[in-house]
Structures are given as structure tokens and as C-alpha cells.
C-alpha positions as CSV (number, residue, x, y, z in Angstrom):
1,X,126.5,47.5,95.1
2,X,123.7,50.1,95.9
3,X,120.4,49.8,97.5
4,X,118.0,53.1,96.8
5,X,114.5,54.3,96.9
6,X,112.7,56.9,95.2
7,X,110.8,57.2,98.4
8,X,113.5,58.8,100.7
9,X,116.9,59.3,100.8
10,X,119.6,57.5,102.7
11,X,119.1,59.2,106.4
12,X,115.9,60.8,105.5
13,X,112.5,60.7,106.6
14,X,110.4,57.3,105.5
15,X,107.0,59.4,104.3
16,X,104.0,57.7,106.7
17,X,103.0,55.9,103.3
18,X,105.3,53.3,104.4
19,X,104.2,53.0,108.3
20,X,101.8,51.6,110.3
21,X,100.5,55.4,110.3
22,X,99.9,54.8,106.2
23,X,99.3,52.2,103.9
24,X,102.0,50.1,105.4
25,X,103.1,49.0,102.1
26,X,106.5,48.5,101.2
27,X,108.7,51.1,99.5
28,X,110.2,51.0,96.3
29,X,113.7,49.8,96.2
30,X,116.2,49.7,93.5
31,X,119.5,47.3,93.2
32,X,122.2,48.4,91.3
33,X,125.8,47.4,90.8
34,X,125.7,44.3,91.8
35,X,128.3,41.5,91.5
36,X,128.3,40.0,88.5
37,X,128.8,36.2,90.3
38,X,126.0,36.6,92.6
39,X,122.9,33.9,92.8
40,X,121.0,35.9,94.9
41,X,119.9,38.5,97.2
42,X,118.9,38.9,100.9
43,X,116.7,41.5,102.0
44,X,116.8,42.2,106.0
45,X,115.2,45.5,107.3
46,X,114.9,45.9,111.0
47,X,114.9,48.6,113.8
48,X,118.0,48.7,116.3
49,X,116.1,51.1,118.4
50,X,113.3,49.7,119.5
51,X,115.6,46.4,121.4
52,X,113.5,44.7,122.9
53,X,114.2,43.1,127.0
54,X,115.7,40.0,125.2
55,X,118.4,42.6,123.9
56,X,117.0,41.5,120.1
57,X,116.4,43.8,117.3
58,X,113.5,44.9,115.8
59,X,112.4,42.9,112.6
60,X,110.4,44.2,109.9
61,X,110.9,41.9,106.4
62,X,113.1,39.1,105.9
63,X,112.9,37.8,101.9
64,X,115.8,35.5,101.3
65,X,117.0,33.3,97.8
66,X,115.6,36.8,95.4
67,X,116.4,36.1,92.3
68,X,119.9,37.4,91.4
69,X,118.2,39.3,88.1
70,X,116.1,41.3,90.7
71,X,116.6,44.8,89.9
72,X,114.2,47.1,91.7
73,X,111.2,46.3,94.2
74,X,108.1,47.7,93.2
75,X,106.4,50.0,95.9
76,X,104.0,47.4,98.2
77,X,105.2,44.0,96.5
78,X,107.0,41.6,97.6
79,X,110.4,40.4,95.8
80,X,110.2,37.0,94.1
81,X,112.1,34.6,96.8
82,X,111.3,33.0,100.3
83,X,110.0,35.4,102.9
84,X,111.6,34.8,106.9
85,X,109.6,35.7,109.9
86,X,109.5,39.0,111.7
87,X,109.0,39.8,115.0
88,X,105.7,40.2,115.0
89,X,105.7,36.7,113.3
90,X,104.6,37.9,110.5
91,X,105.9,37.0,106.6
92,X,105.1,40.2,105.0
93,X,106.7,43.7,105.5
94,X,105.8,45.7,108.8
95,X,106.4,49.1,108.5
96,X,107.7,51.6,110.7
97,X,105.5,51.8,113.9
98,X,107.8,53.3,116.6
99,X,106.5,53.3,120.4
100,X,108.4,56.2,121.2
101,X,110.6,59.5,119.4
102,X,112.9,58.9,116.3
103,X,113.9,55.4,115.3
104,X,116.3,54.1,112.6
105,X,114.9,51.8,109.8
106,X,118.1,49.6,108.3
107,X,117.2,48.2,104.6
108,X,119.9,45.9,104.3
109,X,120.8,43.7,101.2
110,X,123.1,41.0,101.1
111,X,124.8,40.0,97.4
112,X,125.2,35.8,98.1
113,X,127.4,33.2,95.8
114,X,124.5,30.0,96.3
115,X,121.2,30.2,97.5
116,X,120.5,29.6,101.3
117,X,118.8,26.0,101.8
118,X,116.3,27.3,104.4
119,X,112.5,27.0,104.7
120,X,109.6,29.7,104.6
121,X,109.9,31.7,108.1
122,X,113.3,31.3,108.9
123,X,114.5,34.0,111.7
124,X,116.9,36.5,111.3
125,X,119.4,34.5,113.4
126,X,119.0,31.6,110.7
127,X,119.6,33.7,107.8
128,X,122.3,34.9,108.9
129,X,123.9,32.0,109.9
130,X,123.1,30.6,106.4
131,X,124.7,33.5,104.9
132,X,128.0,33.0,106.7
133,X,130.8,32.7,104.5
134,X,128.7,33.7,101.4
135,X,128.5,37.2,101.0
136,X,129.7,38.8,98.0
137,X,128.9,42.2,98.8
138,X,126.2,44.0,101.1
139,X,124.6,47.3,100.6
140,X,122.0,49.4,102.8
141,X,119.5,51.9,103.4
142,X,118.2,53.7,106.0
143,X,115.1,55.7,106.7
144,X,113.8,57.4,110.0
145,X,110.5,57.8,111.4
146,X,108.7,59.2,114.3
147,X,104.9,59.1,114.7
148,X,102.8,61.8,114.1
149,X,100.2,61.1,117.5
């Protein structure tokens, strides 16, 4: 399985379109050779460098239960499925909005056999428990940014 964007490359620059600094919309993503079995999709992007003092990572969009016939994300939508909570507590995507140099963005999709039987704003701790023993195949993405100011 394959997670791309049209937007950047895997390793490269996330243009400021995408950021806090932009529109802070969501890139477009395309899903490709995935399982034939699966039911559905997870989306998880977060940032691993900006840990917070709890020692958590940074998260941006959580969208769990996407249809398994998903093949691409349109640029600043939303996937069909049930969105988690970020850090910021928010539902929607939060785009790159480092507080200091470089940081990692990780677009990370999960291929499951069943959908997860969690509610709207689940954390990235429940999803992932949920997903636990259910992944057919995972796939990821990821993009750098540093603010321009």
C-alpha cells in the first residue's frame, strides 16, 4: 500500500498552503495498492518533534472507519469516516505550525479488516488501541516544515 501527494514528496518540503502560515487546508492524498480484504482506512498525521512535557506527540488529524473504496483525498476536505480529536482538540486537520526550526509531519494510513467501534473524538491512544490486532497493512507520508517568521 502507498500513501502519496501531489503536493510534496515523501521527505520534502509541505508548501505553506498546507500550514498555519497558509490556508491550513489539507493536502491532497492519494491511496493506492491497497489490500483487497480491507474495510477501511485510518488516517493519523502528527508531529514527533514538537513532544510536548507529557512526553506525547503532536496531533494534527485523526479520521478513522474511511470507507475502504476511498481512493484519494481531495486538497482541504475531509475523507468520508469519523474524525478523532487532536491536540488542540480540534476534529478538523491542523496544519503544520512549528514553534521552533524543522519539524517532521507523519501522514500515516492504516489498511483495517472491520471497522473500529468508536465514537466521534476518540484520541490517538484509543484508535490505536482499537486498531490492535487489525491491521492489514500501513503506509506513510512525510512532509517537513519550518516557518517562514
Amino acid at each position: 500500500m502507498e500513501l502519496t501527494s501531489t503536493a510534496f514528496k515523501n521527505g520534502g518540503k509541505i508548501p505553506s498552503k498546507y500550514t498555519c502560515e497558509g490556508e491550513n487546508i489539507s493536502p491532497p492524498l492519494k491511496i493506492e495498492d491497497a489490500p483487497l480484504d480491507v474495510k477501511c482506512f485510518v488516517l493519523i498525521v502528527d508531529d514527533p518533534d514538537a513532544v510536548k512535557p507529557a512526553g506525547k506527540v503532536w496531533v494534527h488529524w485523526i479520521i478513522f472507519n474511511i470507507p475502504a473504496e476511498t481512493e484519494e483525498i481531495l486538497e482541504g476536505e475531509s475523507p468520508k469516516g469519523t474524525p478523532g480529536e487532536g491536540t488542540a482538540g480540534e476534529l478538523e486537520y491542523q496544519g503544520p505550525c512549528p514553534p521552533d526550526g524543522e519539524h517532521r509531519y507523519f501522514f500515516k494510513l492504516y489498511a483495517l479488516d472491520e471497522e473500529l467501534s468508536l465514537k466521534e473524538g476518540a484520541s490517538k491512544a484509543e484508535v490505536e488501541d482499537a486498531m490492535e490486532g487489525h491491521i492489514l497493512e500501513e503506509a506513510e507520508l512525510i512532509g517537513k516544515y519550518k516557518k517562514k517568521k
